[in-house]
C-alpha positions as a Markdown table, in Angstrom:
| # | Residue | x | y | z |
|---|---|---|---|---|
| 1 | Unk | 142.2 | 90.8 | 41.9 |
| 2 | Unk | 142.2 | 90.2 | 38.1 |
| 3 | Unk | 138.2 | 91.4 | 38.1 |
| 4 | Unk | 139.2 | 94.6 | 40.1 |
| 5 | Unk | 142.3 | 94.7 | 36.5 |
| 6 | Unk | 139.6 | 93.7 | 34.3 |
| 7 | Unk | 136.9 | 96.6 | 36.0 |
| 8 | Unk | 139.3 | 99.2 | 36.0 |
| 9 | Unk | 140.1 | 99.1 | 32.3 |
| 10 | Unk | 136.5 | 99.0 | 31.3 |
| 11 | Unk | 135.2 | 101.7 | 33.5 |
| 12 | Unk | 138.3 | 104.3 | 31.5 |
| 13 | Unk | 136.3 | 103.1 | 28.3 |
| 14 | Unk | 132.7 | 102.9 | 30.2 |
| 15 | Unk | 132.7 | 106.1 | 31.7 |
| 16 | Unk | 133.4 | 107.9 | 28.6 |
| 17 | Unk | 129.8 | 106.7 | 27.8 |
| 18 | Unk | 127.9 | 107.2 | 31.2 |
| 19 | Unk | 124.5 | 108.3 | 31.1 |
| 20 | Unk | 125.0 | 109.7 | 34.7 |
| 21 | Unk | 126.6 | 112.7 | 33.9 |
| 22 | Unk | 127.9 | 113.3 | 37.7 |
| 23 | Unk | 130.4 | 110.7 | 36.7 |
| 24 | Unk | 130.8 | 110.8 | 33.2 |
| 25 | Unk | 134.4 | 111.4 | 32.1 |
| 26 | Unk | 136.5 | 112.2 | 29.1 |
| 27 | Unk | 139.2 | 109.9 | 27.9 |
| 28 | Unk | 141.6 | 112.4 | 29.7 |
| 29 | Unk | 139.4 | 112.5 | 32.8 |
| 30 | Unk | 139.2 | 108.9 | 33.0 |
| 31 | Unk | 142.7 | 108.5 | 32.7 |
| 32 | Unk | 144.0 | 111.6 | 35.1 |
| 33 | Unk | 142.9 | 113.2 | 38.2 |
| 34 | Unk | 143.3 | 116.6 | 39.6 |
| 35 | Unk | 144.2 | 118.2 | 42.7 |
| 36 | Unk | 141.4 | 119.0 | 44.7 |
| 37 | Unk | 140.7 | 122.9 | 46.1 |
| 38 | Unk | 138.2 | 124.1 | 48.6 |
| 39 | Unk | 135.5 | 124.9 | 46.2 |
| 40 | Unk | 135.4 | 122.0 | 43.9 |
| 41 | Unk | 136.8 | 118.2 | 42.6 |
| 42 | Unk | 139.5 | 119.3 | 39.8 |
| 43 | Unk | 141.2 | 116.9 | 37.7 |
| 44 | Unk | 144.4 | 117.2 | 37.5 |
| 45 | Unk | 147.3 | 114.7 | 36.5 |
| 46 | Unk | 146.7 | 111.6 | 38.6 |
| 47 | Unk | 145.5 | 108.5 | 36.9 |
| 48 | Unk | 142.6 | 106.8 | 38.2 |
| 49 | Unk | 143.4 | 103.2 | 36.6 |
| 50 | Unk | 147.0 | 103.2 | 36.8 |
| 51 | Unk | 148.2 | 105.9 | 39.1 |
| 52 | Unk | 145.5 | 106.4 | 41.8 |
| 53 | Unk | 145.9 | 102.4 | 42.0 |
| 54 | Unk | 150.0 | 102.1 | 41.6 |
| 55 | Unk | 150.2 | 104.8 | 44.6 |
| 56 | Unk | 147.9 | 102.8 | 46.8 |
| 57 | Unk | 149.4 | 99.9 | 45.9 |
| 58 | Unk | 153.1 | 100.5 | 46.6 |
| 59 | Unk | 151.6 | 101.7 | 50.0 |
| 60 | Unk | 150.2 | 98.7 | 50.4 |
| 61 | Unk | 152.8 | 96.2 | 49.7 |
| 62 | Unk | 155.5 | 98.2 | 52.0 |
| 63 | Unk | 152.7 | 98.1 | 54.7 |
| 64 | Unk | 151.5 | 94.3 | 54.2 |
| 65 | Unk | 155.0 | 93.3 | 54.4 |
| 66 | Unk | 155.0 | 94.7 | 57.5 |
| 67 | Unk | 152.0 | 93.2 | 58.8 |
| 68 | Unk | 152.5 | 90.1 | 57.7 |
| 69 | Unk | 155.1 | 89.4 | 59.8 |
| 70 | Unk | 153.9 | 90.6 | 62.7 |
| 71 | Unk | 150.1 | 89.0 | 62.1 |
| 72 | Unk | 150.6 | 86.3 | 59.4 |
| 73 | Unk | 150.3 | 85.6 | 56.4 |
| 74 | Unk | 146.6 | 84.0 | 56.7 |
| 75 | Unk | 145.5 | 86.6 | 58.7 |
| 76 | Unk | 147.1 | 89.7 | 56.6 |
| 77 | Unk | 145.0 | 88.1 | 53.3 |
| 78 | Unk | 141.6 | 87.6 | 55.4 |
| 79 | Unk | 142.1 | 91.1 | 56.3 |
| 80 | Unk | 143.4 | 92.5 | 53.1 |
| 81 | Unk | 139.4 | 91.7 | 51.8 |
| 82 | Unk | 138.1 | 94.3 | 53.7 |
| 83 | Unk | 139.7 | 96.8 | 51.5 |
| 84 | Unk | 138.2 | 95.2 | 48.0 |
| 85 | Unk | 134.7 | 95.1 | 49.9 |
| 86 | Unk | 134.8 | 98.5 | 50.9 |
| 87 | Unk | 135.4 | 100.0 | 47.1 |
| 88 | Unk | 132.6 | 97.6 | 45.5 |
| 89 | Unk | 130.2 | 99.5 | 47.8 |
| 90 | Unk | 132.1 | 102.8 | 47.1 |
| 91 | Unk | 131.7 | 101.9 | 43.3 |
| 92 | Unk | 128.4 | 100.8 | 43.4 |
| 93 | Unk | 126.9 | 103.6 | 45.1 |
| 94 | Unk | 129.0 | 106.5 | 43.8 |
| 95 | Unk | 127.5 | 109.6 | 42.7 |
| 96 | Unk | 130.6 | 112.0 | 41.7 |
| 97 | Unk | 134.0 | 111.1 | 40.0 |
| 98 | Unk | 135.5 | 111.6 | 43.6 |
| 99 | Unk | 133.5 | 108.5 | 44.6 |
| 100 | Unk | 134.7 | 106.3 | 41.3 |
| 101 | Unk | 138.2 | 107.9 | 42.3 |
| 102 | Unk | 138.3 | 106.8 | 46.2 |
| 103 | Unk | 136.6 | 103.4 | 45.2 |
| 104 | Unk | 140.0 | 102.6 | 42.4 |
| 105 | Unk | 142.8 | 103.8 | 45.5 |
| 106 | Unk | 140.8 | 101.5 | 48.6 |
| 107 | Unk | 141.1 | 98.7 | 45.6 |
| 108 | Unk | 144.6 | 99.3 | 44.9 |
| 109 | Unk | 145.3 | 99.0 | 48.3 |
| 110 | Unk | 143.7 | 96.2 | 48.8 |
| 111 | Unk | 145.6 | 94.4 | 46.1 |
| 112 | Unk | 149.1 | 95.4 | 47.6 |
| 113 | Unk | 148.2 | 93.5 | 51.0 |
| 114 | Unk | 146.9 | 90.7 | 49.3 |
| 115 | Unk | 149.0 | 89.8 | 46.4 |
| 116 | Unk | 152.6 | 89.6 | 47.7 |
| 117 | Unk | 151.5 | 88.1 | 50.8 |
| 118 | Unk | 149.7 | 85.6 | 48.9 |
| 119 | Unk | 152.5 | 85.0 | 46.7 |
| 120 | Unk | 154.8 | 84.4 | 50.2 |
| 121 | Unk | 151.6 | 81.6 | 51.6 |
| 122 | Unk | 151.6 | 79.6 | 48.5 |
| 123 | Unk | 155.6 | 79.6 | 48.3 |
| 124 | Unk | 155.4 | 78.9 | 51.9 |
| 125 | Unk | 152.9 | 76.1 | 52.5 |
| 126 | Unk | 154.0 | 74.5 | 48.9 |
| 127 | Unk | 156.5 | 71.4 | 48.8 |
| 128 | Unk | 159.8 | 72.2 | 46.9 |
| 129 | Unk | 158.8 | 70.4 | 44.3 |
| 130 | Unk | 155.2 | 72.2 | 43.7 |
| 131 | Unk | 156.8 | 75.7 | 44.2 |
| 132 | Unk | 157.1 | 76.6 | 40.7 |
| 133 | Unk | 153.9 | 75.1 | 39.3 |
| 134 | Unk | 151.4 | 76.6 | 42.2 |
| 135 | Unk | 153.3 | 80.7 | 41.5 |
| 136 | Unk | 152.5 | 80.1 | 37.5 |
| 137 | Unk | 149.0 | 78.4 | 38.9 |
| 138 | Unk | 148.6 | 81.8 | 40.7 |
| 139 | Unk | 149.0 | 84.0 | 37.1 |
| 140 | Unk | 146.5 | 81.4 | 35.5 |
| 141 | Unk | 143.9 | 81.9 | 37.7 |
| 142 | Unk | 144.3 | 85.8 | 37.1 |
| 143 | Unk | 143.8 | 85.1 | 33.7 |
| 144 | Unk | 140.8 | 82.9 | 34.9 |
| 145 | Unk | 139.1 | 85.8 | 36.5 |
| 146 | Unk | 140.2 | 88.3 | 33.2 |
| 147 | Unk | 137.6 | 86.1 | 31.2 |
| 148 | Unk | 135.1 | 86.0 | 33.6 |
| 149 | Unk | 135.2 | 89.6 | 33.9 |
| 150 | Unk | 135.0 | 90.0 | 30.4 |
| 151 | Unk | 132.7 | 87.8 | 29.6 |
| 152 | Unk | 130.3 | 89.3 | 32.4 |
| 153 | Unk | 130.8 | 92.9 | 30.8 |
| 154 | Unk | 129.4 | 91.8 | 27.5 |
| 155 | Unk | 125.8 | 91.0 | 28.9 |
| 156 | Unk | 125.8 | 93.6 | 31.9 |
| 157 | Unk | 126.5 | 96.9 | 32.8 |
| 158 | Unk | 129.6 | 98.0 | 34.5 |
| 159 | Unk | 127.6 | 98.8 | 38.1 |
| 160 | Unk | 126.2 | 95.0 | 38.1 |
| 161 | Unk | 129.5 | 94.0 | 37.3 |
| 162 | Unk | 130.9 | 95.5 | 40.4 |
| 163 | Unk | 128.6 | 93.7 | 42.8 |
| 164 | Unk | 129.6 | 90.9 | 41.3 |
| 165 | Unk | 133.0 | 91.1 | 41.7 |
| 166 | Unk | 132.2 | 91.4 | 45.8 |
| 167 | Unk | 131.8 | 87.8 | 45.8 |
| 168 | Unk | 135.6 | 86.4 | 44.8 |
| 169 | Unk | 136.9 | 88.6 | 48.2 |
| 170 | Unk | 134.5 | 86.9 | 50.3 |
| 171 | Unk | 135.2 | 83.6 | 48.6 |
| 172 | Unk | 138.5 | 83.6 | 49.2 |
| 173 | Unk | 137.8 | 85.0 | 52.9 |
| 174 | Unk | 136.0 | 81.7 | 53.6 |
| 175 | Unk | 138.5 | 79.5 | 52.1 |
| 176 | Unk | 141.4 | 81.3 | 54.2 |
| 177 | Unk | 139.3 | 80.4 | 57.5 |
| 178 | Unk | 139.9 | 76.8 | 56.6 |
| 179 | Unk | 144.1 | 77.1 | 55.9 |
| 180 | Unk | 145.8 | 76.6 | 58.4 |
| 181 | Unk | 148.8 | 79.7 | 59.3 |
| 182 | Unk | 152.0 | 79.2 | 57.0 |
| 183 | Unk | 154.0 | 76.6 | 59.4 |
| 184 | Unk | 157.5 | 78.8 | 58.0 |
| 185 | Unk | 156.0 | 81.5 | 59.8 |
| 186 | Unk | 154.9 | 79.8 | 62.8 |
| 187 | Unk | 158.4 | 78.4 | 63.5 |
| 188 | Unk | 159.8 | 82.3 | 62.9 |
| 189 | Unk | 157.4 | 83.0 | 65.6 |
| 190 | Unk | 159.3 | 80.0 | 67.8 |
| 191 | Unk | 155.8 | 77.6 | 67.8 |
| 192 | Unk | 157.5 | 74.7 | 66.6 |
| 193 | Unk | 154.1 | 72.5 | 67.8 |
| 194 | Unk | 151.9 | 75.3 | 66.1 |
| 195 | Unk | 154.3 | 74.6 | 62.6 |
| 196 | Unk | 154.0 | 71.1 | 62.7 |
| 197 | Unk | 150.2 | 70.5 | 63.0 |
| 198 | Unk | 150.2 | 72.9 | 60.2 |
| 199 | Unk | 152.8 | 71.5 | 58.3 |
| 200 | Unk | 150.4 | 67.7 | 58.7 |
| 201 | Unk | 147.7 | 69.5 | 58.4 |
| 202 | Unk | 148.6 | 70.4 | 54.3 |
| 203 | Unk | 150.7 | 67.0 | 53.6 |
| 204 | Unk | 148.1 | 65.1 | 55.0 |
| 205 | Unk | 150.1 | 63.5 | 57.9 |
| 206 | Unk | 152.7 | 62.4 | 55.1 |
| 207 | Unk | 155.4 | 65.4 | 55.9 |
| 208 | Unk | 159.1 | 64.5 | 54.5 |
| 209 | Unk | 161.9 | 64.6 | 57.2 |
| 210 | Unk | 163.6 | 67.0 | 55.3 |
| 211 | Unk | 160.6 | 69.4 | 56.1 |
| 212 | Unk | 160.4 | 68.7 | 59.8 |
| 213 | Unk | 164.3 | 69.2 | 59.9 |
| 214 | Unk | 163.5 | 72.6 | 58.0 |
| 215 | Unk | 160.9 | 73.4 | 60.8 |
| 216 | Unk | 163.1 | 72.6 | 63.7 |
| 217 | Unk | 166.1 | 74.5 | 62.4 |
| 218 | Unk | 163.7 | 77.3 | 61.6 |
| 219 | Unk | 162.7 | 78.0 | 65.7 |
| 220 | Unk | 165.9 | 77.1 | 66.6 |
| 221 | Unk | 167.3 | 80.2 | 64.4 |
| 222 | Unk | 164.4 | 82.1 | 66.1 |
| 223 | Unk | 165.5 | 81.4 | 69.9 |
| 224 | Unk | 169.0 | 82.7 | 68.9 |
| 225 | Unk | 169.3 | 86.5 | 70.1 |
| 226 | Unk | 168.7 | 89.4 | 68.1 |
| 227 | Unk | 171.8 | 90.5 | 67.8 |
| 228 | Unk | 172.9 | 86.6 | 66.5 |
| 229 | Unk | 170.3 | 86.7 | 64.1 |
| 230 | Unk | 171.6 | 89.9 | 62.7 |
| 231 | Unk | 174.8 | 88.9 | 61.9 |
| 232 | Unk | 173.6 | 86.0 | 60.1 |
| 233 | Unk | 171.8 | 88.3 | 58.2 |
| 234 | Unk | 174.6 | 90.5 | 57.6 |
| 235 | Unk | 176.4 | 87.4 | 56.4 |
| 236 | Unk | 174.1 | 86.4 | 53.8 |
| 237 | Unk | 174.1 | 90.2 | 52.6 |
| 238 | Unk | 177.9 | 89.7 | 52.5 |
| 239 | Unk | 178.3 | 86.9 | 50.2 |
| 240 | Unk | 179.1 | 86.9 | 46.8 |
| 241 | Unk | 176.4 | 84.0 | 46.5 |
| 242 | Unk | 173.5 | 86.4 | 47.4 |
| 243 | Unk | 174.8 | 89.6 | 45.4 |
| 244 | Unk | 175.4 | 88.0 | 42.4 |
| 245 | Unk | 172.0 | 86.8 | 41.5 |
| 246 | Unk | 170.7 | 89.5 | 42.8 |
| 247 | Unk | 172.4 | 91.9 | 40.6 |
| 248 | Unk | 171.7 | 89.4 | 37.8 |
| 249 | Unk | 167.7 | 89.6 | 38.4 |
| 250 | Unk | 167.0 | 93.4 | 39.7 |
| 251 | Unk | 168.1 | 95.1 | 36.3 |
| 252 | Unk | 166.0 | 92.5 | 34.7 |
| 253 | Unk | 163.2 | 93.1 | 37.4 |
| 254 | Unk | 164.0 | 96.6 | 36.5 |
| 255 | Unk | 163.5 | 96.7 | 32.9 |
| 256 | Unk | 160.5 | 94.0 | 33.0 |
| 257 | Unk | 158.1 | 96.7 | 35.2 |
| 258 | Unk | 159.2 | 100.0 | 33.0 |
| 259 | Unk | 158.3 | 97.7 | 29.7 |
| 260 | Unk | 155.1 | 98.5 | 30.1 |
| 261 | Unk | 153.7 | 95.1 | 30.3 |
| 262 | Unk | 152.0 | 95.1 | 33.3 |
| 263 | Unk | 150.0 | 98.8 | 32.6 |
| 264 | Unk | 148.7 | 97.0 | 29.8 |
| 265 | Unk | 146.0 | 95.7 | 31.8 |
| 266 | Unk | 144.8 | 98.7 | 33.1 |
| 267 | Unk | 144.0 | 100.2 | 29.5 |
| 268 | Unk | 143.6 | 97.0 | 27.1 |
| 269 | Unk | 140.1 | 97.5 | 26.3 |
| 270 | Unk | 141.2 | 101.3 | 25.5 |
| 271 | Unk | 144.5 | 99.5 | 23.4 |
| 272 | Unk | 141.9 | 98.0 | 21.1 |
| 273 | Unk | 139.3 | 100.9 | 20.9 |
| 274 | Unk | 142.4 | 103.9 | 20.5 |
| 275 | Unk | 144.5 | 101.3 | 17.8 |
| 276 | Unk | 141.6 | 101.2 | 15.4 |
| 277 | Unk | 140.8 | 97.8 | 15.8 |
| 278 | Unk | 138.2 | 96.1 | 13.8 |
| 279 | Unk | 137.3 | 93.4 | 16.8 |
| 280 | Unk | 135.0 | 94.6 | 19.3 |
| 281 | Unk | 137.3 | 96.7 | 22.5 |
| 282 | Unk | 135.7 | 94.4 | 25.1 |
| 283 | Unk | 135.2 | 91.0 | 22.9 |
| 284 | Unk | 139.1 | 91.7 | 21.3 |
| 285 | Unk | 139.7 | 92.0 | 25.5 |
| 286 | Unk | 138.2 | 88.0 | 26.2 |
| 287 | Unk | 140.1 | 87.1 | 23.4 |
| 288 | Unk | 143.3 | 88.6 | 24.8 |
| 289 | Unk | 142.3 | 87.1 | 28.8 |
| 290 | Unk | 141.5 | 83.6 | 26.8 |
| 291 | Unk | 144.9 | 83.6 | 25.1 |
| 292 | Unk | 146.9 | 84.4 | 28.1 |
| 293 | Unk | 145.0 | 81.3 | 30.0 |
| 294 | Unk | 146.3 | 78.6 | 27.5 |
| 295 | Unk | 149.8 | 80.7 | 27.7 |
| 296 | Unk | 150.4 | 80.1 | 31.4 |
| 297 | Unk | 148.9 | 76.5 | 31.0 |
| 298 | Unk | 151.6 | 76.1 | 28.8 |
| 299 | Unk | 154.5 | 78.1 | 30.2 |
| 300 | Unk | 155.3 | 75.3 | 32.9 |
| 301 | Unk | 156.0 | 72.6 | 30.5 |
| 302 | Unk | 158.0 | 75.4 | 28.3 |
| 303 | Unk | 159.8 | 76.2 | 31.6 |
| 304 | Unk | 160.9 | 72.5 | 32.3 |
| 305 | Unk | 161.8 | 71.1 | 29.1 |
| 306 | Unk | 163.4 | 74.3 | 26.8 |
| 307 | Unk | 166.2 | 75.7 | 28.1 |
| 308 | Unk | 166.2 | 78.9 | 29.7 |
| 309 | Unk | 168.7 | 81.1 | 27.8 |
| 310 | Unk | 166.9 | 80.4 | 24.5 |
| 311 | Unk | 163.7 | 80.9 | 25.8 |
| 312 | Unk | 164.2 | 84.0 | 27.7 |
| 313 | Unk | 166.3 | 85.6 | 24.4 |
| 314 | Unk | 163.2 | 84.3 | 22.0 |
| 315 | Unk | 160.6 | 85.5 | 24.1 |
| 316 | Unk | 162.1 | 88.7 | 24.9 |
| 317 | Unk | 162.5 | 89.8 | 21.5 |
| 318 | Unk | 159.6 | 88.6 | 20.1 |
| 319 | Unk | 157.6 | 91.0 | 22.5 |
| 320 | Unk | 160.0 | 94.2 | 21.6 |
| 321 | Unk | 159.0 | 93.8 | 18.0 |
| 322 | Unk | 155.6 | 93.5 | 18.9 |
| 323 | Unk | 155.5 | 96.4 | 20.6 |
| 324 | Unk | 157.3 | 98.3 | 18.3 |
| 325 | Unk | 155.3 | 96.6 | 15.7 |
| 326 | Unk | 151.7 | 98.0 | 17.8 |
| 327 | Unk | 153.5 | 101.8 | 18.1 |
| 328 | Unk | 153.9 | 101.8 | 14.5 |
| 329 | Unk | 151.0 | 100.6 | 13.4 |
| 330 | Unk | 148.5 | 102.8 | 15.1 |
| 331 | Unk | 150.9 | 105.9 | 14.3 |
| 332 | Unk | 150.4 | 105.3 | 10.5 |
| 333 | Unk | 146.9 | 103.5 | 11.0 |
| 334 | Unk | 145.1 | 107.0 | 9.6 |
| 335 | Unk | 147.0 | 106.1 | 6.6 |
| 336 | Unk | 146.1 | 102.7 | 6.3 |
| 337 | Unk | 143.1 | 100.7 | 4.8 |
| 338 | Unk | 140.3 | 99.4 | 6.9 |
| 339 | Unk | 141.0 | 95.7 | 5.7 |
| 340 | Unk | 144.1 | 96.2 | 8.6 |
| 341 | Unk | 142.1 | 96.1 | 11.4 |
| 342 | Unk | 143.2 | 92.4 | 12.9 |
| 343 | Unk | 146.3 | 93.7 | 13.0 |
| 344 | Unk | 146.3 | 95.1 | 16.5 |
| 345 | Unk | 144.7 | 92.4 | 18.2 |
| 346 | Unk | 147.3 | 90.2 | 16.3 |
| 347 | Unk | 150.0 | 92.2 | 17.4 |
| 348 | Unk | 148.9 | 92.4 | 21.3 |
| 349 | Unk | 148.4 | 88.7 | 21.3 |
| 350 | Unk | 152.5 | 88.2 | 20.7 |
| 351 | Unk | 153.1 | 90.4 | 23.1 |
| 352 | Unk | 151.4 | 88.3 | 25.4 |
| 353 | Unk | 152.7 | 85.3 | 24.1 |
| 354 | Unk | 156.5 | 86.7 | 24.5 |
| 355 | Unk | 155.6 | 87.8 | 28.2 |
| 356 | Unk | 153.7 | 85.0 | 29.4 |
| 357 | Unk | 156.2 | 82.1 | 27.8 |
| 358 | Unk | 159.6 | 83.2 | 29.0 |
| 359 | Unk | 160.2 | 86.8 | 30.1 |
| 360 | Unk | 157.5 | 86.9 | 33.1 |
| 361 | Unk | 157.9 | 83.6 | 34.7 |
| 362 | Unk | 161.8 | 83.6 | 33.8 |
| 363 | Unk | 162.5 | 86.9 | 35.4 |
| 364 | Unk | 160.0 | 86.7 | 38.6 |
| 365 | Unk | 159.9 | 82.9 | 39.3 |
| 366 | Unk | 163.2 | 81.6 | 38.3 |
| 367 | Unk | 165.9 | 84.4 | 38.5 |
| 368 | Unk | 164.0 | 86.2 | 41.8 |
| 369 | Unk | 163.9 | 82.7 | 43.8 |
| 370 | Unk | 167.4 | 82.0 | 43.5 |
| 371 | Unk | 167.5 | 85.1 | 45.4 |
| 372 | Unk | 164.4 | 84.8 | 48.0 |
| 373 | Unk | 165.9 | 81.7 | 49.2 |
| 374 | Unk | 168.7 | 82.8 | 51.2 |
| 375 | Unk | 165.8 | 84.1 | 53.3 |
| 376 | Unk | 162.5 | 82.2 | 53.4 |
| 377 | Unk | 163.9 | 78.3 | 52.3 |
């Protein structure tokens, strides 16, 4: 998924120097497409890294939650492939800016099947203890596949690049067919035997009795009736135990996803090339991938030994000056000497560094799990 990130913010900056002029696009038409009439392929206000993506996206999470319940969550992420497949080829081959455009909303949706669900199997399958590590393992190796991508797009072309990133989907396609199902969802399913050869199968016949208990309570809770199970639902929904982390974490959740942060990987490379920076777009953009590896290396050990409230309060301030240090930089940068030109990539790299250490993991990992639990531990 970080390759199809990585792909989608070099082709904004790529296409705008296509030789193929079928597909060659503006700054404005890389970043918007139009309505389409009868007669031709407009562009219009839609955007193909962010938007066309985001839309597809938001279908796909609603659906794969969906499916993943009623299919599993191995067999939801095996299938969610398909979709990444299917826009390489589309990518590869495309011959109009309709193709490019298709290609970026089949890859979109791919990513909202696969990434939540995945996000559900690891917390599933993982031991209480390894929950926290293996979701931060999950963001490092996203910024894993940033550098790759990166450092592939130096030495080839965008087009190679895309075949290239066909092979991670079928990679992990292979490596699903060798998991076993999540045993949580097999005991929702009421296959307590099915759950426990699973649950073996990934402790390596060295399952706690804690977990077994867990199991067994789990298709017990399944066998009740519908209407049993609804009012324990109802219950949880009820209590002030559930609403008041929740309330505590959504406005957080909230204001994390209109930040900003999170777009910035769909336009980094055009960050660096639009802010005047003196590094390289696409060498300033490793850098950038690089830095955000070490970061979530070392954002588990900041998690476990500095206290959140700090932490969170630091981090989060450091990245709004950053960013309001990047804004008002490149509004004055005609105004300002050439010698400046680190500053951007300087600037970005704080960002980062405030995100990554303490308002990312804090906000999704420790505030939205005290919340998940009342209805998958």
């Amino acid at each position: 998924m970080a390759g199809f990130i990585a792909c989608n913010s070099l082709l904004v900056a790529e296409l705008q120097e296509e030789v193929d002029l079928r597909i060659k696009m503006t700054l404005e038409e890389a970043s918007w497409i139009r309505k389409m009439d009868k007669k031709s392929v407009r562009l219009n206000t839609f955007t193909i890294s962010a938007s066309i993506w985001a839309f597809a996206n938001v279908g796909g999470c609603i659906l794969g939650g969906w499916l993943s319940d009623v299919f599993g969550r191995k067999t939801l992420i095996i299938l969610s492939v398909v979709p990444f497949i299917i826009s390489c080829m589309l990518l590869g081959f495309s011959t109009s800016k309709l193709m490019v455009i298709l290609s970026r909303g089949i890859a979109g949706l791919g990513d909202g099947l696969m990434y939540p669900t995945l996000l559900v199997y690891v917390a599933e399958i993982a031991s209480k203890e390894l929950r926290s590590p293996l979701s931060n393992f999950v963001n490092t190796s996203f910024c894993f596949g940033l550098i790759i991508t990166y450092v592939l797009s130096i030495f080839r072309s965008w087009r190679f690049l895309n075949w290239i990133l066909i092979l991670p989907p079928v990679l992990t396609m292979l490596s699903m067919l060798m998991l076993p199902e999540s045993p949580y969802w097999l005991a929702v399913k009421n296959r307590p035997e099915d759950a426990k050869k699973a649950l073996s199968w990934l402790r390596s016949n060295e399952e706690s009795p804690e977990e077994v208990k867990e199991i067994t309570e789990k298709c017990s809770e399944t066998a009740k009736s519908m209407k049993k199970r609804l009012k324990m639902t109802l219950n949880v929904l009820r209590s002030k135990s559930f609403w008041k982390p929740f309330l505590l974490a959504e406005p957080f959740n909230i204001l994390y996803i209109c930040s900003g942060l999170s777009l910035m990987n769909f336009y980094i490379v055009i960050i660096f090339k639009e802010s005047g920076s003196s590094v390289d777009k696409v060498q300033a953009s490793l850098i950038v991938a690089s830095w955000r590896l070490i970061l979530s290396l070392f954002a588990s050990f900041a998690l476990l030994k500095i206290p959140r409230r700090p932490l969170f309060l630091f981090t989060t301030m450091l990245t709004v000056l950053s960013q309001a240090s990047l804004g008002t930089f490149v509004y004055f940068r005609s105004s300002l000497p050439e010698s400046f030109g680190w500053v951007p990539l300087l600037l970005v790299l704080l960002i980062y560094a405030g995100s990554q250490l303490g308002v990312a993991p804090i906000i999704k990992v420790k505030i939205i799990m005290e919340i998940m639990k009342y209805f998958f531990f």
